[in-house]
mmCIF file of the C-alpha atoms, coordinates in Angstrom:
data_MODEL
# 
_entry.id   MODEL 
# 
loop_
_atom_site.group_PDB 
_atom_site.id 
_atom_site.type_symbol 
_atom_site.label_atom_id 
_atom_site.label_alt_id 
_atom_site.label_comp_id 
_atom_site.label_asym_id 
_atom_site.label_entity_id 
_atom_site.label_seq_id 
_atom_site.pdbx_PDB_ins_code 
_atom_site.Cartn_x 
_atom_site.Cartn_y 
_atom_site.Cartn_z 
_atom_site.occupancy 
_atom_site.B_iso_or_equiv 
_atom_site.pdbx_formal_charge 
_atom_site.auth_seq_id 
_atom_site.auth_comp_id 
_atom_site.auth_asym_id 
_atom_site.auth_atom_id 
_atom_site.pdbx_PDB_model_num 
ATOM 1  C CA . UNK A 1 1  ? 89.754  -229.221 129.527 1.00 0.00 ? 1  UNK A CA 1 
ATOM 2  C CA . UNK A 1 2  ? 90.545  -226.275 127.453 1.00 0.00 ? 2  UNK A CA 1 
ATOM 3  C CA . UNK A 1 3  ? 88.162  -227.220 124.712 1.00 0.00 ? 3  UNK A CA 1 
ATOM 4  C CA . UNK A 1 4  ? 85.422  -227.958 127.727 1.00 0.00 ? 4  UNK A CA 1 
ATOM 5  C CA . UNK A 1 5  ? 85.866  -225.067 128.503 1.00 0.00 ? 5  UNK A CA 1 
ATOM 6  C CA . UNK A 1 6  ? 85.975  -223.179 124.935 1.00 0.00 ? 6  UNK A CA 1 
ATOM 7  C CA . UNK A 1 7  ? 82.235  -225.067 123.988 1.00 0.00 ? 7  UNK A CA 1 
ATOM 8  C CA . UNK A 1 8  ? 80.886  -224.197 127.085 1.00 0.00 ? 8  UNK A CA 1 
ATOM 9  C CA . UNK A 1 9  ? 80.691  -227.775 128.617 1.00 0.00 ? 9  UNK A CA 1 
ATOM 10 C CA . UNK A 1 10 ? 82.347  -226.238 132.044 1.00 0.00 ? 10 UNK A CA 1 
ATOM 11 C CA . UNK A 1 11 ? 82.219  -222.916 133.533 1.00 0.00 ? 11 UNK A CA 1 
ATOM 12 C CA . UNK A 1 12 ? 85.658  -223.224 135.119 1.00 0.00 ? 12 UNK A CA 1 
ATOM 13 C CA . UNK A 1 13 ? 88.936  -225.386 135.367 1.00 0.00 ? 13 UNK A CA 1 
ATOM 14 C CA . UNK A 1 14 ? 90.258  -225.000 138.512 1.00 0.00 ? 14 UNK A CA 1 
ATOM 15 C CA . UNK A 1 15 ? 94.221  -225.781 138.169 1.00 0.00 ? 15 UNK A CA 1 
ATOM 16 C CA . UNK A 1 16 ? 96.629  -226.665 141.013 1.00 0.00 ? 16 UNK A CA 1 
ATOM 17 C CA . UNK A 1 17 ? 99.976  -224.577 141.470 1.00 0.00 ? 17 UNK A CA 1 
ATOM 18 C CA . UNK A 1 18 ? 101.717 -227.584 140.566 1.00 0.00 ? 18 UNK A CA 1 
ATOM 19 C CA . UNK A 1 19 ? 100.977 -227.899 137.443 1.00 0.00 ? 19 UNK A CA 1 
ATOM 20 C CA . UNK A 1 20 ? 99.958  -223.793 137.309 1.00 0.00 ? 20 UNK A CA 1 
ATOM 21 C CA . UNK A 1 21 ? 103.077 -223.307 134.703 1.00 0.00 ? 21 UNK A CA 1 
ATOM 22 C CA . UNK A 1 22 ? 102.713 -225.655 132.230 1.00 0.00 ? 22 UNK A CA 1 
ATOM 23 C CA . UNK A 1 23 ? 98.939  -224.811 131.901 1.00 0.00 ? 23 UNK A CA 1 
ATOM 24 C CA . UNK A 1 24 ? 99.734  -221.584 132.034 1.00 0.00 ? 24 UNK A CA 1 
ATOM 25 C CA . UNK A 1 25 ? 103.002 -221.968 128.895 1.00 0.00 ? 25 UNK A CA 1 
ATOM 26 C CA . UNK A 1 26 ? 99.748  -224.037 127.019 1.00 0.00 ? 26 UNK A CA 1 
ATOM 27 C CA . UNK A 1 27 ? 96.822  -221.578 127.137 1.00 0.00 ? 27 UNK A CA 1 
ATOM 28 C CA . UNK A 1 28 ? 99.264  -218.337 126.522 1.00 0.00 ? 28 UNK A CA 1 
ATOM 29 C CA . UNK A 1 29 ? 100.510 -220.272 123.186 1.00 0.00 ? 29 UNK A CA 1 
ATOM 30 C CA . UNK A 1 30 ? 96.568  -220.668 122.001 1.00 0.00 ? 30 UNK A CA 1 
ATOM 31 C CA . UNK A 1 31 ? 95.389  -218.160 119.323 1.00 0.00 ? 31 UNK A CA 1 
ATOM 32 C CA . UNK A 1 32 ? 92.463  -217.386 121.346 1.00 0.00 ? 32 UNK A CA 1 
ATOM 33 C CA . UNK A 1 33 ? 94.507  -217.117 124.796 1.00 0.00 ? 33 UNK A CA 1 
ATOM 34 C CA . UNK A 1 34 ? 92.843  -213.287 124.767 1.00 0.00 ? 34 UNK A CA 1 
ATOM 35 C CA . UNK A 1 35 ? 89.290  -215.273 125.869 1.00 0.00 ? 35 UNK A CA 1 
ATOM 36 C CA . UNK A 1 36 ? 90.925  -217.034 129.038 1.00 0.00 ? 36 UNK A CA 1 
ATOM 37 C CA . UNK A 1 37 ? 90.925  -215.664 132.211 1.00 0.00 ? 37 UNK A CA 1 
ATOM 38 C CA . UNK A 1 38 ? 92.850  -216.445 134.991 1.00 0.00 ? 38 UNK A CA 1 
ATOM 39 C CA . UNK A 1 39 ? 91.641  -215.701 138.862 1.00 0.00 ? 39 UNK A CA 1 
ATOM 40 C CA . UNK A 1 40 ? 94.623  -216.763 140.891 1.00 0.00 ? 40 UNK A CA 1 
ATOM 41 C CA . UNK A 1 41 ? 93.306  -218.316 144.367 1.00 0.00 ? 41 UNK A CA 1 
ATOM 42 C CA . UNK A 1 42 ? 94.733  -218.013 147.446 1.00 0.00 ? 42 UNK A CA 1 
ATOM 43 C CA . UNK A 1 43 ? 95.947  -222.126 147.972 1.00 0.00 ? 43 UNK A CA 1 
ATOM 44 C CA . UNK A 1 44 ? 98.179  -220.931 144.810 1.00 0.00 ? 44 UNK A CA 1 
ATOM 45 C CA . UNK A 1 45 ? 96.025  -222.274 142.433 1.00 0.00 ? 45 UNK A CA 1 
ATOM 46 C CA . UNK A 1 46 ? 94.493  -220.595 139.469 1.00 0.00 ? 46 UNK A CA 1 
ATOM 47 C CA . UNK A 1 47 ? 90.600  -220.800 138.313 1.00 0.00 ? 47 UNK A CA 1 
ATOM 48 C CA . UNK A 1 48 ? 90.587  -220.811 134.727 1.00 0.00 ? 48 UNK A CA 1 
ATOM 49 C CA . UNK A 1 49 ? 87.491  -219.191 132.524 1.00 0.00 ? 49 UNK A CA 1 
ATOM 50 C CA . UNK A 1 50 ? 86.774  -218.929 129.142 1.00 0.00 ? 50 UNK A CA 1 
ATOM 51 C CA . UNK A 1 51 ? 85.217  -215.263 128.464 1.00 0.00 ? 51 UNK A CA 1 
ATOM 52 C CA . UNK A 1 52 ? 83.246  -214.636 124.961 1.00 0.00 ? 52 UNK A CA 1 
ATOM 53 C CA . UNK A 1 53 ? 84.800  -211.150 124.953 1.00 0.00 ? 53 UNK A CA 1 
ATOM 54 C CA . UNK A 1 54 ? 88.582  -210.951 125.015 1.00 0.00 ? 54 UNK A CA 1 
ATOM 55 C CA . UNK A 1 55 ? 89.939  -209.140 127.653 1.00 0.00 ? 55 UNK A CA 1 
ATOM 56 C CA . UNK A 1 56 ? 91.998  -205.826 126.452 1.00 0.00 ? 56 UNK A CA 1 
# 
């Protein structure tokens, strides 16, 4: 999913609190983990994008 979203295949990943943490320990490890935003939802689940910008 992460590299669907990095090529543009998907607009968004939406992730399920469940698993929210272990996504979460993934994406922060990545090199690029500066492109990803996360828009946390109000079921406790987090909508994942992948911005061509890095945040600051």
């Amino acid at each position: 999913m992460i590299e669907k979203l990095r090529s543009g295949q998907i607009n968004e990943w939406y992730v399920h609190k469940e698993v929210f943490l272990d996504v979460r320990a993934v994406v922060v490890a990545l090199e690029d983990f500066k492109h990803f935003r996360g828009i946390a939802q109000r079921s406790g689940g987090v909508i994942y994008q992948y911005l061509q910008e890095p945040r600051s």
